[in-house]
DOTI-849662 format. One record per residue (C-alpha): residue in one letter; x, y, z; residue number from 1. Coordinates in nm, 4 decimals. Each point is the difference from the previous one (the first is absolute). Last residue first. Example, Ala and Ser with C-alpha at 12.3 -4.5 7.8 and 13.67 -1.06 7.14 Angstrom:
residues 2
<s,<1.3670,-0.1060,0.7140>,2> <a,<-0.1370,-0.3440,0.0660>,1> 
END
This chain:
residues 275
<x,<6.5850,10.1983,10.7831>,275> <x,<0.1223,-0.1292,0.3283>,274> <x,<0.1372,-0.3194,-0.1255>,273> <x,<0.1190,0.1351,-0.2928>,272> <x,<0.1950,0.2660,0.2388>,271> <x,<0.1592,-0.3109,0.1803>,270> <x,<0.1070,-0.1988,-0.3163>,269> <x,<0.1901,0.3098,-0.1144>,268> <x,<0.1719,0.0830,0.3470>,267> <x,<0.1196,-0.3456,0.0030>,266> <x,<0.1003,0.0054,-0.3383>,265> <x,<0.2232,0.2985,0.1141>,264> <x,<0.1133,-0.1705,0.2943>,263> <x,<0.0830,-0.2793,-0.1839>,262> <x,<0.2039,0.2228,-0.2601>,261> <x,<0.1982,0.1310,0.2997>,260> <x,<0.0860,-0.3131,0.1527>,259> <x,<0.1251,-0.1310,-0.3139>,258> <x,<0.1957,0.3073,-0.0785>,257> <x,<0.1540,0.0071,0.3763>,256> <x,<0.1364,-0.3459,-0.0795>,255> <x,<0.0988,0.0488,-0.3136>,254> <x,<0.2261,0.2490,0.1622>,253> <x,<0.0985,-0.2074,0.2888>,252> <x,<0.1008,-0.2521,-0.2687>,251> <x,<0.2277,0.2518,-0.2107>,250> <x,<0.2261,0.0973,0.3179>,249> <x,<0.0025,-0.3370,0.1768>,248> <x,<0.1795,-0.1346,-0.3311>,247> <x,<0.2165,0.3014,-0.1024>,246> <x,<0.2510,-0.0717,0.2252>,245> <x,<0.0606,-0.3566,-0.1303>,244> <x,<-0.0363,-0.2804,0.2598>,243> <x,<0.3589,-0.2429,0.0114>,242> <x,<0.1450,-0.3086,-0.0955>,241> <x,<0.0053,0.1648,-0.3576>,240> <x,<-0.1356,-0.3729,-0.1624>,239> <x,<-0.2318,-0.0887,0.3363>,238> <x,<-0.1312,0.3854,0.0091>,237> <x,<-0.0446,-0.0604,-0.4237>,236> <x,<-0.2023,-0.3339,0.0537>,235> <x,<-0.2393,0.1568,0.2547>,234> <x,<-0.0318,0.2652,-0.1555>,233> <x,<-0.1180,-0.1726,-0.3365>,232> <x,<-0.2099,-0.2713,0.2375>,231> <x,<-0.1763,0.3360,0.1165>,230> <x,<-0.0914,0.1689,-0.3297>,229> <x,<-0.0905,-0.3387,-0.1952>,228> <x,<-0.2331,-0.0767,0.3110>,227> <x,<-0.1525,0.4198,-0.0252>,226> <x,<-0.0631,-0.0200,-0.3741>,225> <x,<-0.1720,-0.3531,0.0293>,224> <x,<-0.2116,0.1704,0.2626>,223> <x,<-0.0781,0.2948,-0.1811>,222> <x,<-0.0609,-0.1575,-0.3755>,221> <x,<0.2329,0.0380,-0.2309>,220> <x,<-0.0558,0.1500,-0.3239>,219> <x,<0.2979,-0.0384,-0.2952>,218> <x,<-0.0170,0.2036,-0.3244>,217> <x,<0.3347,0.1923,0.1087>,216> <x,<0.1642,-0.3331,0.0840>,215> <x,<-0.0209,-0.0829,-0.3684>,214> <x,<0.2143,0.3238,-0.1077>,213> <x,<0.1879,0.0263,0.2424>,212> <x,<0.1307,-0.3516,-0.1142>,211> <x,<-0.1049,-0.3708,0.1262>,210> <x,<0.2045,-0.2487,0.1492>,209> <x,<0.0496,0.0791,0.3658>,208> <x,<-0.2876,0.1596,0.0558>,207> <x,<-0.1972,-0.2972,-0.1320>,206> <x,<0.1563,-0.2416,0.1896>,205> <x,<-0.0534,0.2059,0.3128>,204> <x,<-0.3659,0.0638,-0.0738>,203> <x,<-0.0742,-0.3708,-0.0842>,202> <x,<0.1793,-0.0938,0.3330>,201> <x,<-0.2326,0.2282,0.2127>,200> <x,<-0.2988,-0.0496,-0.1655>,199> <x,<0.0864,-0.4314,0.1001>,198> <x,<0.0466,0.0942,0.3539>,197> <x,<0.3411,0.0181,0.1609>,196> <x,<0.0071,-0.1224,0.3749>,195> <x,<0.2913,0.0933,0.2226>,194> <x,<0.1636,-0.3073,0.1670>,193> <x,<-0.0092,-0.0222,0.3837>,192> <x,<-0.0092,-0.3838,-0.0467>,191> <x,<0.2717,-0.1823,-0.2192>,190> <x,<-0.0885,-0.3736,0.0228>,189> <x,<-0.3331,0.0120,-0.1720>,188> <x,<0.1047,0.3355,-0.2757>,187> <x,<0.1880,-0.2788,-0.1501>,186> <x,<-0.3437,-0.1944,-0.1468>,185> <x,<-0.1534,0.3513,-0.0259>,184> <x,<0.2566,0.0990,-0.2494>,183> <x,<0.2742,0.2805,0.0924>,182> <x,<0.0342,0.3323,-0.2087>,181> <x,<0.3214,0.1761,0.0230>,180> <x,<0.2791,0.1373,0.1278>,179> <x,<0.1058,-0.2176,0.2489>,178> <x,<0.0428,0.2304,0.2758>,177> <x,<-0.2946,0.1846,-0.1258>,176> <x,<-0.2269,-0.3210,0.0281>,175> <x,<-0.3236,-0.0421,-0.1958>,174> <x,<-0.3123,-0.2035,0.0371>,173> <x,<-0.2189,-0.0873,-0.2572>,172> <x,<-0.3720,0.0692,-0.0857>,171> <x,<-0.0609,-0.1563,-0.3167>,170> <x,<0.0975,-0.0524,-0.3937>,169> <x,<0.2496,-0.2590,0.0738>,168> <x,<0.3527,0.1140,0.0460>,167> <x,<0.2072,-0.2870,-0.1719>,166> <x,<0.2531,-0.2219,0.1962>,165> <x,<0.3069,0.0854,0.0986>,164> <x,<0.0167,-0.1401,0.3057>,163> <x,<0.0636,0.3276,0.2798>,162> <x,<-0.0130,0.2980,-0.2598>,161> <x,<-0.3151,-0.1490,-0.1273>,160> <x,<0.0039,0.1130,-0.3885>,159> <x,<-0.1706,0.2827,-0.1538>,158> <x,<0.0430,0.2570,0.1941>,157> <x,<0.3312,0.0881,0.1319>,156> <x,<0.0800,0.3040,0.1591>,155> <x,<0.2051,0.3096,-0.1555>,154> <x,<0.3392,0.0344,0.1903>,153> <x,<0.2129,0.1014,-0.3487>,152> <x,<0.0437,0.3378,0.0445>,151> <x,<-0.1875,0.0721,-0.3328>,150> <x,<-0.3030,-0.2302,0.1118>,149> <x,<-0.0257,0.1474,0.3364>,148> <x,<0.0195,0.3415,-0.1483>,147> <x,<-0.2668,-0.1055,-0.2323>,146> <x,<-0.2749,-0.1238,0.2554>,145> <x,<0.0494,0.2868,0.2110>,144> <x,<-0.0536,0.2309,-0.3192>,143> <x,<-0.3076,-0.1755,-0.1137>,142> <x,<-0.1613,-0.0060,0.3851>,141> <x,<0.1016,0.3422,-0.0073>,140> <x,<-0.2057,0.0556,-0.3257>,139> <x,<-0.2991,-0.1883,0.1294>,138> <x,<0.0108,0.2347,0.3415>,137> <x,<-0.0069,0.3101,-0.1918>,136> <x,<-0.3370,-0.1033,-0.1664>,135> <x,<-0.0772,0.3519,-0.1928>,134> <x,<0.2684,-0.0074,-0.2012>,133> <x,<0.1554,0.4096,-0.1255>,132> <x,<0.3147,0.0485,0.2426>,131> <x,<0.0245,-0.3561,0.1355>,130> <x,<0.0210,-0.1463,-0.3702>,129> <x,<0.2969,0.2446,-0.0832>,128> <x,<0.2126,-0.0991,0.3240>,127> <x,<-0.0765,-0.3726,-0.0821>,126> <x,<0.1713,0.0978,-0.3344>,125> <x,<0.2912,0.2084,0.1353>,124> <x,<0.0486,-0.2538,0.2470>,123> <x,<-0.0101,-0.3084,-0.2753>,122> <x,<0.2423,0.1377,-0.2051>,121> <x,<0.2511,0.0782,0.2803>,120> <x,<-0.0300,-0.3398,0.1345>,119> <x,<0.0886,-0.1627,-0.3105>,118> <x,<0.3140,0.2586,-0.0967>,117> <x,<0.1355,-0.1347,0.3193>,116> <x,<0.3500,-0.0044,-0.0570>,115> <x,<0.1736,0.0033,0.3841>,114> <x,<0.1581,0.3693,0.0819>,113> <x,<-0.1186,-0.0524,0.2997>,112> <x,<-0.2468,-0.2599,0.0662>,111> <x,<-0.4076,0.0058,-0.0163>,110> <x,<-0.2384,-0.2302,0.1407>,109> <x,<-0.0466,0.2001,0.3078>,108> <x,<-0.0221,0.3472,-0.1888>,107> <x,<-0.2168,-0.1218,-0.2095>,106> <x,<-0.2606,-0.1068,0.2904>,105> <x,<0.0648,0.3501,0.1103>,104> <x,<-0.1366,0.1233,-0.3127>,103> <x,<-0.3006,-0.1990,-0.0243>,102> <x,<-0.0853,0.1265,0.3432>,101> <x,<0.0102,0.3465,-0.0628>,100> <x,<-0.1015,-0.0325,-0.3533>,99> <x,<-0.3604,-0.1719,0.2296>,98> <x,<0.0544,0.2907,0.2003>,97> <x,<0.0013,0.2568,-0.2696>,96> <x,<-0.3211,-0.1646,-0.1327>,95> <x,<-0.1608,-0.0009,0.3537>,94> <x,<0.0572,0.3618,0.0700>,93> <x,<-0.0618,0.1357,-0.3587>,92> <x,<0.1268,0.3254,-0.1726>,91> <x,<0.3644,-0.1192,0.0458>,90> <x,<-0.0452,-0.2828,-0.2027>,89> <x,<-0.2089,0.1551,-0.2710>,88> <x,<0.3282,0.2180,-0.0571>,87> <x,<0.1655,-0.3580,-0.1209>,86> <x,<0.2945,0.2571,-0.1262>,85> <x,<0.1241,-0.1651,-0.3019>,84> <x,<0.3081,0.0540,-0.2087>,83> <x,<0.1166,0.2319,0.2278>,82> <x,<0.3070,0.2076,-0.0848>,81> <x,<0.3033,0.0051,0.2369>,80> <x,<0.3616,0.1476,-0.0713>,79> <x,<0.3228,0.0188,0.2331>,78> <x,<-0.1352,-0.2342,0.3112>,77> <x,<0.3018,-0.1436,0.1885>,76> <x,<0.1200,-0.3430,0.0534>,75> <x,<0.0028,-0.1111,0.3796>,74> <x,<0.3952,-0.0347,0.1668>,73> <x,<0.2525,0.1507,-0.1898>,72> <x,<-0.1867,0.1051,-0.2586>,71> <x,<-0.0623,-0.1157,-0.3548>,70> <x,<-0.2302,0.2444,-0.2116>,69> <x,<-0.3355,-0.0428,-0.0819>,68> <x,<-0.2368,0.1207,-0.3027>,67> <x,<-0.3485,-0.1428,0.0475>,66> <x,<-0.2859,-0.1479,-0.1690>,65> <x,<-0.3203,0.0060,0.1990>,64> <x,<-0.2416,-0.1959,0.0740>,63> <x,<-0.2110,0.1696,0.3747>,62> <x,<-0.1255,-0.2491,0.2535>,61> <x,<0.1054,0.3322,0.2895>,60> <x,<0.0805,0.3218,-0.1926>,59> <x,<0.3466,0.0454,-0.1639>,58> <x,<-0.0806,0.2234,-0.3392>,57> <x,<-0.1793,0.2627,0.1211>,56> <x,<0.2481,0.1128,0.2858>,55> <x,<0.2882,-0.0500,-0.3041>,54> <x,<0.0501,0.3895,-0.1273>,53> <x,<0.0530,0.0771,0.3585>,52> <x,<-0.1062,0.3415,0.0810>,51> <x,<-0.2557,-0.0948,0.2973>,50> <x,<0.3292,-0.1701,0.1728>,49> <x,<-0.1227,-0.3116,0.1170>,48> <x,<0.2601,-0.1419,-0.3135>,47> <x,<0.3084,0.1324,0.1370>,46> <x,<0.2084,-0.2923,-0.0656>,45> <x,<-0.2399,-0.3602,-0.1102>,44> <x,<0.2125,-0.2798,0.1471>,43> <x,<0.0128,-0.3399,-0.1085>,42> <x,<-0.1367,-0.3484,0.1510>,41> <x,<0.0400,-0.2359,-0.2862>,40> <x,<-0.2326,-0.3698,-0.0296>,39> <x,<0.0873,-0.2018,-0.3556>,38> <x,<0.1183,0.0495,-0.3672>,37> <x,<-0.3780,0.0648,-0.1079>,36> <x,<-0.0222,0.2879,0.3061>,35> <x,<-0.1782,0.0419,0.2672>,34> <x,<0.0899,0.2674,0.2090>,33> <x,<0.0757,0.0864,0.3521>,32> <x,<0.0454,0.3634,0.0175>,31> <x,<0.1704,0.2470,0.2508>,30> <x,<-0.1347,0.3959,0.0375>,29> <x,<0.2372,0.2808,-0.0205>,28> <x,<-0.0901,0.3561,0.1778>,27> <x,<0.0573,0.1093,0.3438>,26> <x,<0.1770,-0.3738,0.0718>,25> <x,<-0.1963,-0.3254,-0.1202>,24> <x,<-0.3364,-0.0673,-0.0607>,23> <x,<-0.1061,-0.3535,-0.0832>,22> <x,<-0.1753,-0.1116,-0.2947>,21> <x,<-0.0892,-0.3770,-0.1110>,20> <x,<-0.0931,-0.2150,-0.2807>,19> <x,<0.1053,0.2284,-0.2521>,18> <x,<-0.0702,-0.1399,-0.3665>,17> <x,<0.3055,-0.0398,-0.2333>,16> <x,<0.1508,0.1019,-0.3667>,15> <x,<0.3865,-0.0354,0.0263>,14> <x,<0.2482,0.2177,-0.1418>,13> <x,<0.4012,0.0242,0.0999>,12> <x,<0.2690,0.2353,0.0825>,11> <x,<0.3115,-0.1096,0.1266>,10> <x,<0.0949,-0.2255,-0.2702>,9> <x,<-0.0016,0.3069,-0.2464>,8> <x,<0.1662,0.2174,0.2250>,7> <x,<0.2891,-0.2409,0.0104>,6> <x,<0.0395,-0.0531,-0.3820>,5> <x,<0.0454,0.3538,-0.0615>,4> <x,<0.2479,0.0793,0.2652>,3> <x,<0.1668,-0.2897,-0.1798>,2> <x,<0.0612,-0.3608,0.1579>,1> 
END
């Protein structure tokens, strides 16, 4: 091979989103991208330096295209230019930890250096709804639903996963070990069984085959909002075998919302009263 033909193969593009950012030595920082051929942890030399030319370019949730060039053992950053910086993100606790958790859930589902151009299309669109939506919950229900989709583990719910039979339009059980809705008439024999009520299932179905575009005129109600919320975690800690970091994180913060806006109503109802 020619001088030529060697630096050619050593240097590469790729557009990606940075998942993660950790400091390394006086200056360099590591990244763990997303890219549409797959997961790459690369390293960004000298860019904590306040004269790096790329400081603006590698922020947390950003797109960027890069320039990288093949190291020995993590890539290395030669040229970055954001595509889009999600700045909203950073602006706003809750929707940087929703991109928080969204992001970690990619990073689960994700390989290295596995194609995954349908993953990466659907972060950097869930990551554009949670800048500018105003029901951040809906959209990570959407993205949770997706991911399990793409990755192949989404749950059955049309057809008893135990006989086969039709789901009836009604309250029905579900099992994560079996991935999928179980009938009432199977349900009998199977206690312990998680119950899935009819909201539930039409939300599901409907996330699961409806674009951005629909799912941006749907309004759920709280409670349905909260059961799709907490069989989705449920299923996905069953999947991963394990809690996400970002889990305790985001629900002790809607937590401390809740509490705060029903102390403020509270407060409100209280100087009515006195008025």
């Amino acid at each position: 091979m020619t001088q030529q033909g060697s630096e050619r193969s050593r240097v590469y593009r790729t557009e990606a989103i940075v998942l993660h950012q950790q400091d390394y030595g006086e200056a360099d920082r590591i990244l763990r991208l997303l890219t549409p051929e797959g997961r790459l942890d690369v390293i960004a030399k000298g860019v904590r330096r306040a004269t790096s030319h790329k400081v603006g370019h590698l922020g947390l949730f950003t797109r960027v295209q890069l320039m990288l060039a093949r190291g020995k053992s993590l890539d290395i950053v030669t040229q970055a230019e954001a595509v889009e910086s999600y700045v909203t993100l950073g602006r706003d606790l809750m929707r940087f930890s929703h991109a928080c958790y969204v992001g970690e859930l990619a990073t689960a589902f994700s390989q290295h250096q596995e194609e995954s151009h349908a993953l990466y299309g659907l972060l950097a669109g869930t990551l554009g709804q949670l800048e500018l939506a105003n029901d951040l919950e809906l959209w990570t229900r959407w993205f949770e639903v997706r991911i399990l989709l793409i990755s192949g583990f989404w749950l059955e719910l049309y057809q008893c996963v135990m006989c086969g039979d039709e789901v009836q339009p009604r309250a029905n059980a579900w099992s994560a070990d079996e991935g999928g809705i179980i009938c009432p008439r199977c349900a009998v024999d199977r206690p312990g069984l998680d119950a899935m009520s009819l909201p539930t299932q039409k939300v599901l179905r409907f996330l699961a085959s409806r674009d951005a575009e629909d799912v941006a005129r749907l309004r759920l109600t709280a409670g349905t909002s909260a059961e799709v919320g907490c069989l989705l975690r449920s299923y996905l800690r069953h999947v991963l075998e394990r809690e996400l970091n970002s889990v305790g994180f985001l629900d002790r913060l809607q937590r401390e919302i809740n509490d705060m806006r029903a102390g403020r109503a509270a407060h409100e109802r209280s100087e009515m009263a006195d008025g």
